[in-house]
C-alpha positions, -999 to 999 in steps of 0.1 A, spaced: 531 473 712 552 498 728 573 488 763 578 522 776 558 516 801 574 492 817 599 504 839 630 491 855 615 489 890 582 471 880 603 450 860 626 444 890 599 438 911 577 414 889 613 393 885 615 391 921 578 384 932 576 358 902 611 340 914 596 335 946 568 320 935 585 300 911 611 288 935 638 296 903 652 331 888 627 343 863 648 359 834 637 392 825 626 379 789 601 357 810 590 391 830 582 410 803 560 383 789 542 387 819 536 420 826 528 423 789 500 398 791 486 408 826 485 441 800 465 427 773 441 410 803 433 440 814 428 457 783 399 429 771 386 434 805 379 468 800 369 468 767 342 444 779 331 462 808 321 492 785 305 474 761 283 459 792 280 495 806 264 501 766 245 473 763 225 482 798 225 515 787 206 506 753 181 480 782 174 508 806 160 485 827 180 458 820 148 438 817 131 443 848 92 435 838 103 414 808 83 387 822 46 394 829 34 395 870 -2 380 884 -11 398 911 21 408 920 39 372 915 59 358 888 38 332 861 47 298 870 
């Protein structure tokens, strides 16, 4: 995986936000590792998020009136 996309002021800036809250200098091996997995997160998040947007596509409905009414009210 390329790193060209992280830059010397977001790394900068996730050193400093991450040294506050771990009350100690976070070394800029343990800030790449960071952004890199907050990367990765991201990327499964979307890759889930479209196959749910294709998986209601292929429902329509998403199963509205899979389960048979009485008289307007749901079978006990």
């Amino acid at each position: 995986m390329s790193l060209a996309w992280i830059t010397d002021d977001l790394l900068r800036y996730t050193r400093e936000v991450w040294s506050r809250a771990y009350g100690r200098p976070v070394s800029e091996d343990e800030a790449v590792e960071m952004l890199v997995n907050v990367k990765r997160f991201a990327q499964v998040l979307l890759k889930a998020a479209g196959q749910k947007e294709e998986a209601a596509d292929e429902c329509g409905d998403m199963g509205a009136g899979v389960v048979p009414r009485t008289e307007g009210r749901l079978l006990n």
